[in-house]
C-alpha positions in Angstrom: 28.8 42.4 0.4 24.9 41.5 -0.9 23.0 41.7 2.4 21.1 38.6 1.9 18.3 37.0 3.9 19.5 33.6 5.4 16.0 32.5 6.2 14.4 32.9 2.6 14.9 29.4 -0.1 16.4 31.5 -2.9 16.9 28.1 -4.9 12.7 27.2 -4.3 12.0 31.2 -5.7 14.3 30.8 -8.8 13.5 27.2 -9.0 17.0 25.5 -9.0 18.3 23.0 -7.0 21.3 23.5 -4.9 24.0 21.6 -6.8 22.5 23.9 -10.4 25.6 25.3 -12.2 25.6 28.7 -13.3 24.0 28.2 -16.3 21.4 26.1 -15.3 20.5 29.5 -12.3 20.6 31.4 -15.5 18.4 29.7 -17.5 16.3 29.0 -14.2 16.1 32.8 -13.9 14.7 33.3 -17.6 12.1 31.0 -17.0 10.8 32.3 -14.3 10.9 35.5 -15.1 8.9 34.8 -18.6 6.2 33.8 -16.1 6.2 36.1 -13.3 7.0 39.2 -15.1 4.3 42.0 -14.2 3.6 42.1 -18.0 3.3 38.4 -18.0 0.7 38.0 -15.5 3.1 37.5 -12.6 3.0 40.3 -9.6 6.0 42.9 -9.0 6.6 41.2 -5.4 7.3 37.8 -7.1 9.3 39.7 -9.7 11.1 41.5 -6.9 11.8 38.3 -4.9 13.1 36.4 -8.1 15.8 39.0 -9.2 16.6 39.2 -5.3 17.0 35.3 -5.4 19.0 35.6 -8.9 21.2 38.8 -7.5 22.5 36.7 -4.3 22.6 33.1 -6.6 24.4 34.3 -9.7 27.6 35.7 -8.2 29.9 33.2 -6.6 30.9 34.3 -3.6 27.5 35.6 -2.2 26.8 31.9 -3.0 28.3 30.3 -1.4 28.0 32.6 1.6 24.1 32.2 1.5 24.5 28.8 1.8 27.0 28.7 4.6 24.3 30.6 6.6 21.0 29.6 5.5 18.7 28.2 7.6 18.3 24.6 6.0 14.8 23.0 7.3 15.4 20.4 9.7 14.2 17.7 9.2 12.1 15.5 12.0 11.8 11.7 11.7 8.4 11.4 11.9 7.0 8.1 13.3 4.7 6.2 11.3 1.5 4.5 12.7 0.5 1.4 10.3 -2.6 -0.5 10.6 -3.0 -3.8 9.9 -3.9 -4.4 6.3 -7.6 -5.4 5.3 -6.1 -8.7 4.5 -4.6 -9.4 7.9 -7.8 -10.1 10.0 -6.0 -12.6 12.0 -7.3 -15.9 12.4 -10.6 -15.6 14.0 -11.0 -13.2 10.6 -9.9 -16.1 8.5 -11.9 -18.8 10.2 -14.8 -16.7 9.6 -13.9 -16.0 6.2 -13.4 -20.1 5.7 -16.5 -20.8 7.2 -18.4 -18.1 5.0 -17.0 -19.6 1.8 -18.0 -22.8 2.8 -22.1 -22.3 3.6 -22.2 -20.2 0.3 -20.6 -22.6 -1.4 -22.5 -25.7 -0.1 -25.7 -23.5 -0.2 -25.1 -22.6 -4.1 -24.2 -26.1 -5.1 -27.8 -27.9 -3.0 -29.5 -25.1 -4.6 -28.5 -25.9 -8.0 -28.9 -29.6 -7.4 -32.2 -30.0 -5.4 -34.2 -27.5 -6.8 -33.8 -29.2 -9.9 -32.2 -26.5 -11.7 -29.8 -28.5 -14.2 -29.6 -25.6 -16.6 -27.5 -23.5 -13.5 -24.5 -26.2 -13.7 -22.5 -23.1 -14.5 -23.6 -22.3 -10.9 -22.4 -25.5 -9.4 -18.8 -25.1 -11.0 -18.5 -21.4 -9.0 -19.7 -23.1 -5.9 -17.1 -25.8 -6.3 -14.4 -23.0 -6.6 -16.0 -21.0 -3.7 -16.0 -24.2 -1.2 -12.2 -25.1 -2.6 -11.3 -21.2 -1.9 -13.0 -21.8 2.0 -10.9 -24.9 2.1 -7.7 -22.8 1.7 -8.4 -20.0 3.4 -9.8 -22.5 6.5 -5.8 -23.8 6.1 -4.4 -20.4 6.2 -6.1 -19.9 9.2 -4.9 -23.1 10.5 -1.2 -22.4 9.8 -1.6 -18.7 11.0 -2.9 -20.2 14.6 -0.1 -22.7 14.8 2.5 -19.9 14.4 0.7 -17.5 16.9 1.1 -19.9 19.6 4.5 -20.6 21.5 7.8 -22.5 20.6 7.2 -25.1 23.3 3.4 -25.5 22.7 3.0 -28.8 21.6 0.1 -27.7 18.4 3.9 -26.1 17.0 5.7 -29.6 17.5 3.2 -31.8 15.4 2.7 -30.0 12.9 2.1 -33.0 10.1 -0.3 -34.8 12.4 -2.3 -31.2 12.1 -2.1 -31.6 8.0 -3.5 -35.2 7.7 -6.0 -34.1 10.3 -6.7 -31.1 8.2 -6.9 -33.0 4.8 -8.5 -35.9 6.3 -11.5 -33.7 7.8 -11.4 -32.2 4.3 -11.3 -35.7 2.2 -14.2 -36.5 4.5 -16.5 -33.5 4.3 -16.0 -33.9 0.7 -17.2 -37.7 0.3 -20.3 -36.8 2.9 -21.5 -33.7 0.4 -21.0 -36.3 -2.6 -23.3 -38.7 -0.5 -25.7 -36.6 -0.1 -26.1 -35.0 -3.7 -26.3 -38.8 -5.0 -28.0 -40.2 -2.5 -31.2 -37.9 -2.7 
């Protein structure tokens, strides 16, 4: 019998895995030694350790008593703290982030029109899209509310009431910002 040591990973030292034929620990064996070969560059200890590894790995029986007796690593379910992604701010994060969208927006678009710079309209079309992006993001915050609060709540019950409120406040704000870019 090979004395062997049951605590060393012969497979990571000949760089095998555990299911590796034969053949593949023989050619797994050559490799390594091309690289850790004293004359190579390698160190005698890691020569030493490889043909100890290849020695118990190659025959058999001392095999497949190494791993009968090797100590495996265990392994530990480790818990795993998550935070909250950047984009889940909740919705005093969105309505900020709606309300945001919206001033720049408005702010880019009065800019462009009552400082009389015509030759910006590229300007006005981004703060169209910025207002239209507060919009949405003003109704994800709305849904996101609606679902935080409870089953019996009534704000859960009447739910398309909220929407034409919603797109009605919406329809509105947008008529009163056409007013006043026409108006003045």
């Amino acid at each position: 019998m090979v004395p062997f040591d049951a605590t060393k990973d012969y497979y990571a030292i000949i760089g095998a895995s555990e299911d590796a034929s034969p053949q593949d620990i023989d050619r797994s064996y050559k490799r390594q030694a091309h690289v850790r070969h004293p004359d190579r560059g390698g160190t005698e200890d890691e020569m030493k350790a490889l043909n100890e590894a290849y020695g118990i790995l190659r025959d058999h029986l001392t095999r497949r008593q190494y791993d009968s007796m090797r100590a495996r690593p265990v392994k530990v379910g480790t818990s795993r703290v998550f935070e909250a992604p950047a984009r889940e701010v909740g919705v005093s994060g969105q309505a900020l982030s709606a309300l945001l969208c919206l001033i720049l927006g408005l702010m880019l678009l009065f800019l462009v029109r009552f400082n009389g710079l015509f030759f910006l309209w590229p300007l006005a079309i981004l703060a169209t899209g910025v207002i239209g992006f507060g919009v949405l993001i003003a109704h994800s915050a709305m849904t996101n509310a609606r679902a935080l609060v409870a089953e019996s709540h009534p704000a859960r019950r009447f739910r398309m009431a909220q929407e034409i409120v919603f797109w009605t406040v919406v329809a509105g704000g947008g008529y009163a910002v056409y007013l006043i870019l026409t108006a003045i």
